[in-house]
mmCIF entry with sequence, helices, sheets and N, C-alpha, C, O atoms, coordinates in Angstrom:
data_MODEL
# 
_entry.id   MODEL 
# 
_entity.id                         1 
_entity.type                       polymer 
_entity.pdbx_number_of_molecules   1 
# 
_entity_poly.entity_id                      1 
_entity_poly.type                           'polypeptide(L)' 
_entity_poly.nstd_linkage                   no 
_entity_poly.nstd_monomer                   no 
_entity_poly.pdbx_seq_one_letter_code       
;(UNK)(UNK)(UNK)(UNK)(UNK)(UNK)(UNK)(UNK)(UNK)(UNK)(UNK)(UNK)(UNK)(UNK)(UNK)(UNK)
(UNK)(UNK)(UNK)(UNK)(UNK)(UNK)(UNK)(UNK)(UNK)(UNK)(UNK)(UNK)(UNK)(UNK)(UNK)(UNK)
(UNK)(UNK)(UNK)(UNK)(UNK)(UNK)(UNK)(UNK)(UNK)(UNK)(UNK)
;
_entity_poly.pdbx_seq_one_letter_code_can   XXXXXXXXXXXXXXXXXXXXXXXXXXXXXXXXXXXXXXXXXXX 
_entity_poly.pdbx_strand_id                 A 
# 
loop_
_entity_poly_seq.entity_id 
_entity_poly_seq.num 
_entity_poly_seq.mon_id 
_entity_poly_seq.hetero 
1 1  UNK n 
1 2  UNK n 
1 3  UNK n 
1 4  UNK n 
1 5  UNK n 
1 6  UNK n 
1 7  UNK n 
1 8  UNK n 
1 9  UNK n 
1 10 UNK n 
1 11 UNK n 
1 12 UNK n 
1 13 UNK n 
1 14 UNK n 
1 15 UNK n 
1 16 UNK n 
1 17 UNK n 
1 18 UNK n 
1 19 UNK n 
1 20 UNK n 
1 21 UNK n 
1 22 UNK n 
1 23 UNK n 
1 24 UNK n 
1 25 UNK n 
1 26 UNK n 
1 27 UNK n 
1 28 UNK n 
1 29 UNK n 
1 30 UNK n 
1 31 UNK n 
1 32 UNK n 
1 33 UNK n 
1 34 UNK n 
1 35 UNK n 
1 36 UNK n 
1 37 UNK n 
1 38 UNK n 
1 39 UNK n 
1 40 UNK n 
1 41 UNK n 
1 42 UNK n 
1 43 UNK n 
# 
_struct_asym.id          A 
_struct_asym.entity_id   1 
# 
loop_
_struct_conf.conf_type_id 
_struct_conf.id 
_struct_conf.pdbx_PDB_helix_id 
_struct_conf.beg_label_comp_id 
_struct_conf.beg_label_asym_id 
_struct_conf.beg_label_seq_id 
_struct_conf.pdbx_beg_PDB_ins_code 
_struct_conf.end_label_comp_id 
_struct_conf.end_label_asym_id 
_struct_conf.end_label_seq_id 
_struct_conf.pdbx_end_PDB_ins_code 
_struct_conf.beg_auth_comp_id 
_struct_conf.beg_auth_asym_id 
_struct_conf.beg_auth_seq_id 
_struct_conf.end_auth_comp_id 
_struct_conf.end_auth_asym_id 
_struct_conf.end_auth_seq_id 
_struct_conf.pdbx_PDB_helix_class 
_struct_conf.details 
_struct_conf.pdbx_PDB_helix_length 
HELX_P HELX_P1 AA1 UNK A 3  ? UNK A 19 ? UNK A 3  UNK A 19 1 ? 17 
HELX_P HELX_P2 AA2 UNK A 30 ? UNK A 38 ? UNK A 30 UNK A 38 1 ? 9  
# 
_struct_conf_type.id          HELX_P 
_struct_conf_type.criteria    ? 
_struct_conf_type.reference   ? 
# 
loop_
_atom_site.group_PDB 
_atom_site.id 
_atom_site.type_symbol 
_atom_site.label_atom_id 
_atom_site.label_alt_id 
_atom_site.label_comp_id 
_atom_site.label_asym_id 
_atom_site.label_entity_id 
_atom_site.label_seq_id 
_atom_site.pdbx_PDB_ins_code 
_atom_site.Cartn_x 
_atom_site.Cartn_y 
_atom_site.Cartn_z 
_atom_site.occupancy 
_atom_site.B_iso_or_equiv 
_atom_site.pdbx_formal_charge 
_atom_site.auth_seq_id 
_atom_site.auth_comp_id 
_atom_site.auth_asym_id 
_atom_site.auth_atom_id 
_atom_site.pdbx_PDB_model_num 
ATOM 1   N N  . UNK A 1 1  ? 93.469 107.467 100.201 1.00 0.00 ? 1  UNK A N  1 
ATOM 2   C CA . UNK A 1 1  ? 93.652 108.865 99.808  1.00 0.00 ? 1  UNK A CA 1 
ATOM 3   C C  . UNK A 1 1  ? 95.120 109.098 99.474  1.00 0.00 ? 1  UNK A C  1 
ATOM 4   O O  . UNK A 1 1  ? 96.004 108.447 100.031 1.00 0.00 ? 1  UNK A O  1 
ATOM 5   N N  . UNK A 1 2  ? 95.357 109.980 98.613  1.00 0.00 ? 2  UNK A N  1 
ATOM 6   C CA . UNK A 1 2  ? 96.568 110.293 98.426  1.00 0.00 ? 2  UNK A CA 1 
ATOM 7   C C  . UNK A 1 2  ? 97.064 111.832 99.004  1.00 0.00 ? 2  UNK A C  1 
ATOM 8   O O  . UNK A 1 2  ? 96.285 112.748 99.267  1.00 0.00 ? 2  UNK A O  1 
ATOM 9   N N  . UNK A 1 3  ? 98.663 111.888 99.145  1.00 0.00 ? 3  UNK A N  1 
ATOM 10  C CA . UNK A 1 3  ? 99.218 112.796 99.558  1.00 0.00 ? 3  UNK A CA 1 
ATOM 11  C C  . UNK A 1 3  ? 98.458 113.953 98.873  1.00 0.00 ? 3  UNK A C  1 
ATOM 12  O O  . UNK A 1 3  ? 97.920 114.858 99.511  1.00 0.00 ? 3  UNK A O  1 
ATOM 13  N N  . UNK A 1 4  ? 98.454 113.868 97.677  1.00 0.00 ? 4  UNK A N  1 
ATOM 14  C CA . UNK A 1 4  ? 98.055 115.428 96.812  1.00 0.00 ? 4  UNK A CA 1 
ATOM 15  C C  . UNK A 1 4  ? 96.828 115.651 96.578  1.00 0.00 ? 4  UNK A C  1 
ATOM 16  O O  . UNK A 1 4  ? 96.538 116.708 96.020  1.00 0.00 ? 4  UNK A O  1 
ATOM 17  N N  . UNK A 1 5  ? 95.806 114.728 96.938  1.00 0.00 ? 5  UNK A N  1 
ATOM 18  C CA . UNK A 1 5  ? 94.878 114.921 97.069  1.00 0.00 ? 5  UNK A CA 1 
ATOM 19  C C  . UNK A 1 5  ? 94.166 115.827 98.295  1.00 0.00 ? 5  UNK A C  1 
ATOM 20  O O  . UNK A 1 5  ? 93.311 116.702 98.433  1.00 0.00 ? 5  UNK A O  1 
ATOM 21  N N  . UNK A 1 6  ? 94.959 115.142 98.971  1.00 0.00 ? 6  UNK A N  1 
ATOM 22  C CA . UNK A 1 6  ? 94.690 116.228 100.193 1.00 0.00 ? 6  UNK A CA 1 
ATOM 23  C C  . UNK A 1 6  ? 94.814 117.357 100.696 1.00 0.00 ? 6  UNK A C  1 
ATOM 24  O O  . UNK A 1 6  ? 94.090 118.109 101.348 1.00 0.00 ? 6  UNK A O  1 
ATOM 25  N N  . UNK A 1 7  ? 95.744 117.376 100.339 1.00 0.00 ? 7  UNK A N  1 
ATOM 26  C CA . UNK A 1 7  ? 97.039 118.524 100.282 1.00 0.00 ? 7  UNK A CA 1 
ATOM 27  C C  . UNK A 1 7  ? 96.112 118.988 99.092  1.00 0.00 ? 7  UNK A C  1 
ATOM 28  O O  . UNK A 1 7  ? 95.254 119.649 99.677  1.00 0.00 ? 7  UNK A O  1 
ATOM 29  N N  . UNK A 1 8  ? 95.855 119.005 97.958  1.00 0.00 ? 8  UNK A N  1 
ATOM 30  C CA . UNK A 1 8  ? 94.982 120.233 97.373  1.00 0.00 ? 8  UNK A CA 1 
ATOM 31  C C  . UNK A 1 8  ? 93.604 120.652 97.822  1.00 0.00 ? 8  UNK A C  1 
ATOM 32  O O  . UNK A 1 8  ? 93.137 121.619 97.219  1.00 0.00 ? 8  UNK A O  1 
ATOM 33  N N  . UNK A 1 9  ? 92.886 120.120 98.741  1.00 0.00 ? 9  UNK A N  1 
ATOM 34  C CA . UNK A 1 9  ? 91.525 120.093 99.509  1.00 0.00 ? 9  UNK A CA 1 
ATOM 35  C C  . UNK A 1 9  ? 92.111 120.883 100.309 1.00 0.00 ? 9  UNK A C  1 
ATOM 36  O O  . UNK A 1 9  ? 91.606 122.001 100.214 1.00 0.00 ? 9  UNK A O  1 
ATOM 37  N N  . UNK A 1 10 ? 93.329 120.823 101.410 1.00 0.00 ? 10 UNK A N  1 
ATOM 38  C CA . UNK A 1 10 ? 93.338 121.855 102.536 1.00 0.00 ? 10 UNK A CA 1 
ATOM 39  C C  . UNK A 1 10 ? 94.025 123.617 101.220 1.00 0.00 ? 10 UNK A C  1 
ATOM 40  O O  . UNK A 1 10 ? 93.706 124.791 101.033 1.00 0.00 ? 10 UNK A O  1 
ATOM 41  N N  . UNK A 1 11 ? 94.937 122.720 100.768 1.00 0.00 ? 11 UNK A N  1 
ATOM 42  C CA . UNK A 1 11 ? 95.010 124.353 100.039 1.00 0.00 ? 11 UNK A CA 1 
ATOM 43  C C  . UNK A 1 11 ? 94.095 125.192 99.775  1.00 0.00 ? 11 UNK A C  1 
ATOM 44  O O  . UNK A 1 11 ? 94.109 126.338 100.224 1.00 0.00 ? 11 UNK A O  1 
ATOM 45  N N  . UNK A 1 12 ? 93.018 124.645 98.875  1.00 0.00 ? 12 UNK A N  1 
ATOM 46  C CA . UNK A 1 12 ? 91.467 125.383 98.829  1.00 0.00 ? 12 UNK A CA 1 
ATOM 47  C C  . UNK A 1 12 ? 90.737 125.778 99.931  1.00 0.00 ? 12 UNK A C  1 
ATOM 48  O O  . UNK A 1 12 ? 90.034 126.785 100.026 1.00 0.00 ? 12 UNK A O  1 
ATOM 49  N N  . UNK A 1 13 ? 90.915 125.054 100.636 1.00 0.00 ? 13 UNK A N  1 
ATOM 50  C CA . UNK A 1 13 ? 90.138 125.731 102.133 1.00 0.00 ? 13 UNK A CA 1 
ATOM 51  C C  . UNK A 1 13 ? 90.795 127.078 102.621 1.00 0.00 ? 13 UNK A C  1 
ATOM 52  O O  . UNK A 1 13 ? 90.187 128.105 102.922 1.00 0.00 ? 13 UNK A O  1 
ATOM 53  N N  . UNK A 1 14 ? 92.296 126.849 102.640 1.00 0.00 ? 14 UNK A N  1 
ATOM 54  C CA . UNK A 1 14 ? 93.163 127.794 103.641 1.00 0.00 ? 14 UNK A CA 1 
ATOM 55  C C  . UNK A 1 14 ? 93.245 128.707 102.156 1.00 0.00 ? 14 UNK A C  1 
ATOM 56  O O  . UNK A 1 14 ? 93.295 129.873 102.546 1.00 0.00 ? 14 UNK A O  1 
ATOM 57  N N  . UNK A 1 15 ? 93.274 128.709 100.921 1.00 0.00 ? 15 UNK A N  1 
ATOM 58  C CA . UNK A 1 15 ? 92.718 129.849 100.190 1.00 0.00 ? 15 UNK A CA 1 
ATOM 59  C C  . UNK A 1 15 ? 91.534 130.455 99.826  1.00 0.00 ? 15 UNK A C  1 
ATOM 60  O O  . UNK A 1 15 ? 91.436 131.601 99.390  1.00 0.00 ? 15 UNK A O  1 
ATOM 61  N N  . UNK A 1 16 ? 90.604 129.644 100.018 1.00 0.00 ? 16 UNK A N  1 
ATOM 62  C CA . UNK A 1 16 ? 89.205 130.020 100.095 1.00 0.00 ? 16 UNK A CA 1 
ATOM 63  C C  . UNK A 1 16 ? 89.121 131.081 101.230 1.00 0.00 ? 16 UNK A C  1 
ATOM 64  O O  . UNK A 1 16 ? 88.710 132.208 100.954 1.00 0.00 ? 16 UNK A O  1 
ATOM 65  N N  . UNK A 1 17 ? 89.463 130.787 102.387 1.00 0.00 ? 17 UNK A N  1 
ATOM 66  C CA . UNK A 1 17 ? 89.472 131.731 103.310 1.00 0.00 ? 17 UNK A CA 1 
ATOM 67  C C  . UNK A 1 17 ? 89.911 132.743 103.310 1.00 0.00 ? 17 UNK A C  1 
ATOM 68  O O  . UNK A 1 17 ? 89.164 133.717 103.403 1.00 0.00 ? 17 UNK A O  1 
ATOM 69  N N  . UNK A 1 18 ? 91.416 132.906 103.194 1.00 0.00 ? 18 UNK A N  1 
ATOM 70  C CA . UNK A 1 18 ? 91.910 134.062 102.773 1.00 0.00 ? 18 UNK A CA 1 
ATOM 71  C C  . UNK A 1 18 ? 91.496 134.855 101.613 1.00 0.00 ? 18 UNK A C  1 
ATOM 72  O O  . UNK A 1 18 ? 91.483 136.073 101.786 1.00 0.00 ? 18 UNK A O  1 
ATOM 73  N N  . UNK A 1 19 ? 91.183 134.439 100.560 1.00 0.00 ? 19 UNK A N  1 
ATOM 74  C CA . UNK A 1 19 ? 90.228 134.762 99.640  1.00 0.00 ? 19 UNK A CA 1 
ATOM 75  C C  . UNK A 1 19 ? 88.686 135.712 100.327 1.00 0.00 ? 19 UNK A C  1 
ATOM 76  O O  . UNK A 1 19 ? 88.147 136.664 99.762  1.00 0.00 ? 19 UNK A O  1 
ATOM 77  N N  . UNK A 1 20 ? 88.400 135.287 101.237 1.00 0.00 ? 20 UNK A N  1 
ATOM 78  C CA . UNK A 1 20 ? 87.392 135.985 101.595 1.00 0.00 ? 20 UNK A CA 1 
ATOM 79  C C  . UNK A 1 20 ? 86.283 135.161 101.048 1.00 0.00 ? 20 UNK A C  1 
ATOM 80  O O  . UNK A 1 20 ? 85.273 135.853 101.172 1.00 0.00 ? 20 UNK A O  1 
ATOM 81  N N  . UNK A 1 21 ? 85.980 134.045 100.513 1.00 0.00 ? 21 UNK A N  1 
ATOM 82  C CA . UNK A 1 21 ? 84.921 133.068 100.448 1.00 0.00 ? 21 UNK A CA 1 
ATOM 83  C C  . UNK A 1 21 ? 84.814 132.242 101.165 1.00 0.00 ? 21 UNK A C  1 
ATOM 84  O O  . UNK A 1 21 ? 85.428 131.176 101.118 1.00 0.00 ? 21 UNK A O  1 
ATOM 85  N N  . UNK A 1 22 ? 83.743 132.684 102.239 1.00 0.00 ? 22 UNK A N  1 
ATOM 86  C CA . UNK A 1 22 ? 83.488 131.752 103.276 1.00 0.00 ? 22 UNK A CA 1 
ATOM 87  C C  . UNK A 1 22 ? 84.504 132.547 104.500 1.00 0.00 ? 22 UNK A C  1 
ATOM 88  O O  . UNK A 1 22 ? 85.342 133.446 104.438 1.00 0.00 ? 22 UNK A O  1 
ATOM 89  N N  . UNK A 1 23 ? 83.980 131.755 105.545 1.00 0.00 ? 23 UNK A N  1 
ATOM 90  C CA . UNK A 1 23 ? 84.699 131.792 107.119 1.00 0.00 ? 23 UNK A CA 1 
ATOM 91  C C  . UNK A 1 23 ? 85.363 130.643 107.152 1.00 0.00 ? 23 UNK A C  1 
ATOM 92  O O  . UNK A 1 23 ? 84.964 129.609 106.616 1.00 0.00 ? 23 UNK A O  1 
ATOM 93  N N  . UNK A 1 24 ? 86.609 130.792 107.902 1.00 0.00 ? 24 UNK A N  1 
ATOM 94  C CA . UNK A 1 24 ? 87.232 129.932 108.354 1.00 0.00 ? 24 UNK A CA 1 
ATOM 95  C C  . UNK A 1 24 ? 86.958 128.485 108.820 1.00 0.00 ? 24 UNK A C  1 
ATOM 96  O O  . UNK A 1 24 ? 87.524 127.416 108.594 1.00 0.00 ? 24 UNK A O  1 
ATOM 97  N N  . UNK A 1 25 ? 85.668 128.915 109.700 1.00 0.00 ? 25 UNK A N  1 
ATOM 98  C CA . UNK A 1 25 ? 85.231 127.443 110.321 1.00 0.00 ? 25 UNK A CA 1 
ATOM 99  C C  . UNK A 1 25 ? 84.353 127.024 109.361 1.00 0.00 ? 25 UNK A C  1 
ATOM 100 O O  . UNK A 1 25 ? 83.877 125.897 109.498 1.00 0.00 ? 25 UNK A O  1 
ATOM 101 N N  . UNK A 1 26 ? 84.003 127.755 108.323 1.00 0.00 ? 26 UNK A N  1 
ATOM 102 C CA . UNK A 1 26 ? 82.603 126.909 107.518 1.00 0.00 ? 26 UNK A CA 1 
ATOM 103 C C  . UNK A 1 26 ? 83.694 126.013 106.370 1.00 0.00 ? 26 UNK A C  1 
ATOM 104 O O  . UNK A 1 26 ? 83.393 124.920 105.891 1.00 0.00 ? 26 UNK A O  1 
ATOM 105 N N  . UNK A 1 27 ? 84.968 126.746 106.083 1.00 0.00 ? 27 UNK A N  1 
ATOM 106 C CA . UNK A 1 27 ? 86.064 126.113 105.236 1.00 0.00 ? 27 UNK A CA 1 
ATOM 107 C C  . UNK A 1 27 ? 87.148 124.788 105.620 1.00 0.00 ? 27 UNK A C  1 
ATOM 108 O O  . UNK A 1 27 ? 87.927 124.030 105.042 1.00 0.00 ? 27 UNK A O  1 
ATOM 109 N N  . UNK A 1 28 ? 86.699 125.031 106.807 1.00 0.00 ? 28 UNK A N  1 
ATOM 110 C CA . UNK A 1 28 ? 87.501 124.138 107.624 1.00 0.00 ? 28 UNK A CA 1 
ATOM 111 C C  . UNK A 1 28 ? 86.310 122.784 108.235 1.00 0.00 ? 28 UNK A C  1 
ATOM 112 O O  . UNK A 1 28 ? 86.661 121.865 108.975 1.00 0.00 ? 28 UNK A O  1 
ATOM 113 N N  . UNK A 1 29 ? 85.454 122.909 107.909 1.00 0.00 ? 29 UNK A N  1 
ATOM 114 C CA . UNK A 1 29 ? 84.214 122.220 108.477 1.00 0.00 ? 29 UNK A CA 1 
ATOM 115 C C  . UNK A 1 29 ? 83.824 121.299 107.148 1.00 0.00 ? 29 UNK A C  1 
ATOM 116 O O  . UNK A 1 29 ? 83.476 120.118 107.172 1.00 0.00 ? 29 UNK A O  1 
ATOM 117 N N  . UNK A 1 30 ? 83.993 122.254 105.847 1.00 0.00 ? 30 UNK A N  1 
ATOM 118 C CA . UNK A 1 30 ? 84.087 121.476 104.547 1.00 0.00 ? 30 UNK A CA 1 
ATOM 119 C C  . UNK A 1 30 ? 84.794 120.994 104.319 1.00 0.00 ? 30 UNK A C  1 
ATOM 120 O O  . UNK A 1 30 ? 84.688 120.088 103.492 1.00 0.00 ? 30 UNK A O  1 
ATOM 121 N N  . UNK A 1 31 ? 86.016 121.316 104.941 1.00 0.00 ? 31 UNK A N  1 
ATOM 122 C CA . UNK A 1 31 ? 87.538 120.513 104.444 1.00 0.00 ? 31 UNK A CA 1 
ATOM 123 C C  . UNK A 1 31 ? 86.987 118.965 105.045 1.00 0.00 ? 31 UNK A C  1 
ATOM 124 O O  . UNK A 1 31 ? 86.661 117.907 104.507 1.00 0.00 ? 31 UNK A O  1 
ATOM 125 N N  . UNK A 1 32 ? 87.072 119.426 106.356 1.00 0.00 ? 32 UNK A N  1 
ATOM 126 C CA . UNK A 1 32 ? 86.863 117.944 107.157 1.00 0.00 ? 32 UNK A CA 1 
ATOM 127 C C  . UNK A 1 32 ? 85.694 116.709 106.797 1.00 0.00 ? 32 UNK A C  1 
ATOM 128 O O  . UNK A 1 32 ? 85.660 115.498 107.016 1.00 0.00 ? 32 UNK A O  1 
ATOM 129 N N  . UNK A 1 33 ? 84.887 117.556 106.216 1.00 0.00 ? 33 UNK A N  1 
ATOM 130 C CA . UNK A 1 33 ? 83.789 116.845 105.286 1.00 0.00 ? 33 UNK A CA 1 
ATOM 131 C C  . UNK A 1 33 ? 84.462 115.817 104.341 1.00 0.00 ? 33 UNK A C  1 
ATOM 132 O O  . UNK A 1 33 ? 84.631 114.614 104.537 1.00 0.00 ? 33 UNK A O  1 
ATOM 133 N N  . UNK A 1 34 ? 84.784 116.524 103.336 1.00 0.00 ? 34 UNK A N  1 
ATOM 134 C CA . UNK A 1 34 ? 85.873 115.858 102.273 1.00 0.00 ? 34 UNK A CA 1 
ATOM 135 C C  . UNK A 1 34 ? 86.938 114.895 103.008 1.00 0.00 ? 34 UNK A C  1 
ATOM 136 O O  . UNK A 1 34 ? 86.747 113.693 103.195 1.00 0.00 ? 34 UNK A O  1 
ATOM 137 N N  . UNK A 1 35 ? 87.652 115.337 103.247 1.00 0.00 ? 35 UNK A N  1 
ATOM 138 C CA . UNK A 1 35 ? 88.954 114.609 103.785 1.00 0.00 ? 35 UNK A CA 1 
ATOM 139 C C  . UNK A 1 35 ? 88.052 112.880 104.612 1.00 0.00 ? 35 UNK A C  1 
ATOM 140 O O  . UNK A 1 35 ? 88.486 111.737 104.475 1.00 0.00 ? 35 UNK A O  1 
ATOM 141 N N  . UNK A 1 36 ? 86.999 113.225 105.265 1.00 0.00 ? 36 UNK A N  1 
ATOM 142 C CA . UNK A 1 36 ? 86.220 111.877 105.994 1.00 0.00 ? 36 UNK A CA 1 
ATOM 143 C C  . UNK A 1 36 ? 85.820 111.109 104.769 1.00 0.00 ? 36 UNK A C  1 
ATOM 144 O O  . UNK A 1 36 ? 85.903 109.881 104.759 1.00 0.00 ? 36 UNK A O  1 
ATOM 145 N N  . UNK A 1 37 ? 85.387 111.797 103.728 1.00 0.00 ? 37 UNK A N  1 
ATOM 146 C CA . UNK A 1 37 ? 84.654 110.986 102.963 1.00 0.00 ? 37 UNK A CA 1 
ATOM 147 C C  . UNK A 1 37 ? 85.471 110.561 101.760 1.00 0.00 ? 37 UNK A C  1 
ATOM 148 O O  . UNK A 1 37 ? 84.976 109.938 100.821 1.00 0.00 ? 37 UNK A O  1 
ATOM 149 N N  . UNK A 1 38 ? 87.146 111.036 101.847 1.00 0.00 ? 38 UNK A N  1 
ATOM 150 C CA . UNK A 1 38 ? 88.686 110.550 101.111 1.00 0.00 ? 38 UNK A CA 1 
ATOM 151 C C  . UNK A 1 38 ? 88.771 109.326 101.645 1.00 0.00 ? 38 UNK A C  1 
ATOM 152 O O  . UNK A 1 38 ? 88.850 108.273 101.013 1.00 0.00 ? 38 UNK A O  1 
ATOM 153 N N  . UNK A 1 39 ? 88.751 109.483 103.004 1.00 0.00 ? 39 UNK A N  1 
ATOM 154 C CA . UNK A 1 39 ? 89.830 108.064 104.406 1.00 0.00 ? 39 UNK A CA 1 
ATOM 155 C C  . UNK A 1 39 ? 88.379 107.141 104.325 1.00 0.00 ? 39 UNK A C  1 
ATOM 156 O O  . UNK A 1 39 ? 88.591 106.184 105.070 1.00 0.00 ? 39 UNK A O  1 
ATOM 157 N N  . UNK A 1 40 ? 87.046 107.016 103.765 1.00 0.00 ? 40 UNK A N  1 
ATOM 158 C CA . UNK A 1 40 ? 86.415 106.112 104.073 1.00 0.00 ? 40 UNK A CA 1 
ATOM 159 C C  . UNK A 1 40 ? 86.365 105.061 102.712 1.00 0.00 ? 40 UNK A C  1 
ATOM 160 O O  . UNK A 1 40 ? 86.204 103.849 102.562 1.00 0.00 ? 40 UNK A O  1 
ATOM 161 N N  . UNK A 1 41 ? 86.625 106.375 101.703 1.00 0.00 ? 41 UNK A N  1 
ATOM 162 C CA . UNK A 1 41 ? 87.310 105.465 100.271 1.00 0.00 ? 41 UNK A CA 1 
ATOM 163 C C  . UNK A 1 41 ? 88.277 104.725 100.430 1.00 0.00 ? 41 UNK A C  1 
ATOM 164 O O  . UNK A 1 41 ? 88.415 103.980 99.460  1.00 0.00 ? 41 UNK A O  1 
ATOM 165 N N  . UNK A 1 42 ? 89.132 104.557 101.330 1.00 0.00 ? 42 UNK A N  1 
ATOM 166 C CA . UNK A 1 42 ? 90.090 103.962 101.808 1.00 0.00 ? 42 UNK A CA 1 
ATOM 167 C C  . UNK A 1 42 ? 91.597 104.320 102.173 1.00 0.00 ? 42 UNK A C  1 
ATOM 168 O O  . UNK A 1 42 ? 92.534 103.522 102.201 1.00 0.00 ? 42 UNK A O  1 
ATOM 169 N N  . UNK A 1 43 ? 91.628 105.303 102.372 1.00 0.00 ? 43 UNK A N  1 
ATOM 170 C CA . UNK A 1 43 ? 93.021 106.174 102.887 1.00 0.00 ? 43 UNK A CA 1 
ATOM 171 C C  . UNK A 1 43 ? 93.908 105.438 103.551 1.00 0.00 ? 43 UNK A C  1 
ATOM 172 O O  . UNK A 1 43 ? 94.946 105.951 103.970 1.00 0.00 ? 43 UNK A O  1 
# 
């Protein structure tokens, strides 16, 4: 995985939220989704 890859996945989450799409934990529950399935591509 790369730095900016990631780093644009949590940005979307932590603006998705504030945005008012979605809850926190359902954005943060997707983040962590993604980000597992970045580090198994080989991070």
């Amino acid at each position: 995985i790369k730095y900016n890859e990631a780093s644009s996945q949590f940005w979307n989450a932590v603006h998705n939220t504030l945005s008012g799409d979605g809850t926190a934990a359902d954005n943060l529950a997707d983040l962590e989704a993604t980000l597992t399935k970045l580090k198994d591509r080989g991070w």
